[in-house]
Each structure stands twice: as structure tokens, then as C-alpha cells.
N, C-alpha and C positions, 0 to 999 in steps of 0.2 A: 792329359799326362803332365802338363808343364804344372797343371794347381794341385794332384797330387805328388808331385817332387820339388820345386825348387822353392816355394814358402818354407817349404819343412826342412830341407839340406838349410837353407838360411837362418830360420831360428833356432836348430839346433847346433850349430856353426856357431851363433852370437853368443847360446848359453853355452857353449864350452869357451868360449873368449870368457866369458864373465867367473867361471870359475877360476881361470888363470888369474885373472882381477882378484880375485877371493883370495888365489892361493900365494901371490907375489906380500898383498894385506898380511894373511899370516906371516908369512917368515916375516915379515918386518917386525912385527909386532910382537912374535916370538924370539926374535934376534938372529934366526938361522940360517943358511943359507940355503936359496930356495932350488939351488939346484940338490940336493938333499932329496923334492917332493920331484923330480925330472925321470929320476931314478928308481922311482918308489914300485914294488910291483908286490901281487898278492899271494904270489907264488913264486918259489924258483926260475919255472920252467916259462911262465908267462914274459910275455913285453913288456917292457918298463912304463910309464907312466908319457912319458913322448913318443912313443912307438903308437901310443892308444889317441894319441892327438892328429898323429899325421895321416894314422889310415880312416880316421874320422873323414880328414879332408879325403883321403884319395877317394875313398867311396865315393863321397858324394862328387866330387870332381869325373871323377870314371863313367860314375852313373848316368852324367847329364850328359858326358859329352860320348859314349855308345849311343843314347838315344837316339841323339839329336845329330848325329854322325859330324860333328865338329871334333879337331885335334883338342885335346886337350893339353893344358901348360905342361913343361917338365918344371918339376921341382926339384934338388938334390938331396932334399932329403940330411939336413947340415943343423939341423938348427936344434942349441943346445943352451937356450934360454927363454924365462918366459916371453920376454918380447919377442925372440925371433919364433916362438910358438905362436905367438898373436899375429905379427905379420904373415906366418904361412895361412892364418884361416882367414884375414882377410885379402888375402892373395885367392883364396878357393873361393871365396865370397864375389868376388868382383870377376872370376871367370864364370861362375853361376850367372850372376847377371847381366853380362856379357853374352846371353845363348838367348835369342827372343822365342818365344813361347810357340810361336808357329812351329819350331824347329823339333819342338817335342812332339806337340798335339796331333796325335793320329797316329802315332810309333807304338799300339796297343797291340798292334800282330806283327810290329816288326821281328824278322829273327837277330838275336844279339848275342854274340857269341864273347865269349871271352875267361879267361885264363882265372885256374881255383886253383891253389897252390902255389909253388915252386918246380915244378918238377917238368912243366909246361901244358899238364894237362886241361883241357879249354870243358866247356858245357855251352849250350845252348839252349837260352828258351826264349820266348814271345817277350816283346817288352811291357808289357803288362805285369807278365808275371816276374819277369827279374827287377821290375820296381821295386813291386809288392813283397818278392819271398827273396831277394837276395841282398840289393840295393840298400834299403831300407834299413833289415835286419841288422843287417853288419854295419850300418852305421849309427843305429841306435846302440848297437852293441858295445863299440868301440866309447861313443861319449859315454855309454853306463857305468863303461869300466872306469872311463878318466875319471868320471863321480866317484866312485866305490873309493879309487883310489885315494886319491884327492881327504876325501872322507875320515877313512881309516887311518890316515896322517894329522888328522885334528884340526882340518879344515870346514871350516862351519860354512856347509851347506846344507841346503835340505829342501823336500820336493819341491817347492817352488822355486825355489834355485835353479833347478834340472828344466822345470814348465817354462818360465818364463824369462828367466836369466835376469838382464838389468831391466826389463820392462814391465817388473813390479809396482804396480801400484799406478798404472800404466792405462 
């Protein structure tokens, strides 16, 4: 369990740092101000562009430490700059590798219960499967969106951006 989760919470953790790199680039370069792309969202009704950064982190922050039955950080949930976006992934990044790998490995039928929504309603299923079909999902989900977003604001990224962030060429 630990070599299918926490490589993957990590690289995809760095290539959402690397798009903040990308998108701080743009607005300089475009003169803007970059809280402008903080806000950005593709719909009315959706999360804005740092909403899709923090639950990047929580995901994967949640995910490893339900496994691994370790507390996971509080974070306040404050941060309303690229830097203070960078700092919270490398804040989820050094709690990820802070969890040694025993502490996952063998959590494949553990039961792991925990809260979908707001409202307090919980689900539970085997850790395997809330890897693979919950964990995962919603946090590819959340960095997809920060791309998309990012993106459609005329931020020059593109699939290799998303795959491998700064460790192109690598």
C-alpha cells in the first residue's frame, strides 16, 4: 500500500507546486496580480482555484494517515497566496514522509471509515479500495481542476506539466 500511495500523493503534490511556479511566472510576466488566478473558478457554483489546492493536500494528507492510523497535521486552512499555497503542499509533503511505509503496508482489508460531505455522513470500505476508488480519485481530481484552472487563465502548462512537473527532462 505505501508504493501504491505515497510516491503518487508526492509527485502529484510537487506537480501542483510546479504549476503555482508556473502561475506566480505568468502574472509577473503579464503584470497582474496573481491573486486574480487564487480566485479563478470554471463555474459559479464550483471552488475557486485554492479550494482545489488545499483539498489536493487534504486528500492525500487524510488518506495516508486513515491508513496508517497516525493523527494527521491540522492545518487552518488561511492561506491566500501562492507562497502560502506552496508552503501548505510542502507541509502535506513532509507529513507524507513522515508515515514509514510499514505503517501502510498490509492496511489492504483494513475497515476505514470516514466522513463524504458536510452533513456528517461517514461510508466505509476496505483500504484497498478507498485507495484505489476514493483517495486517489479526488485527489487526481482536485490537482486536474487546479490545471484546468490554471490553464484557462493562460497559464502555459501542458501534459507534461501535469506528468512530471519540474522533473522534466529528468
Amino acid at each position: 500500500m505505501s508504493s501504491a500511495s505515497t510516491p503518487i500523493f508526492k509527485s502529484m503534490l510537487s506537480n501542483l507546486d510546479y504549476f503555482l511556479v508556473k502561475a506566480a511566472a505568468h502574472a509577473e510576466a503579464k503584470k497582474f496580480d496573481p491573486a486574480n488566478l487564487l480566485s479563478a473558478r470554471l463555474a459559479p457554483d464550483m471552488l475557486p482555484f485554492t479550494r482545489q489546492v488545499l483539498i489536493a493536500c487534504d486528500a492525500s494528507k487524510f488518506g495516508i494517515s486513515r491508513l496508517a492510523s497516525v493523527d494527521a497535521p491540522k492545518f487552518d486552512d488561511t492561506e491566500s497566496t501562492i507562497e502560502q499555497l506552496r508552503e501548505r503542499i510542502a507541509k502535506t509533503i513532509a507529513f507524507i514522509d513522515s508515515v514509514a511505509a510499514d505503517k501502510l503496508d498490509g492496511t489492504e482489508d483494513k475497515d476505514i471509515t470516514f466522513p463524504v460531505g458536510r452533513d456528517g455522513t461517514t461510508r466505509t470500505m476496505k483500504g484497498e479500495a478507498y485507495l484505489k476508488h476514493w483517495v486517489l480519485p479526488n485527489m487526481f481530481f482536485h490537482v486536474t481542476t487546479a490545471y484546468a484552472l490554471l490553464r484557462h487563465n493562460g497559464v502555459e502548462l501542458g501534459k507534461t506539466d501535469y506528468l512530471l512537473g519540474a522533473r522534466q527532462g529528468a
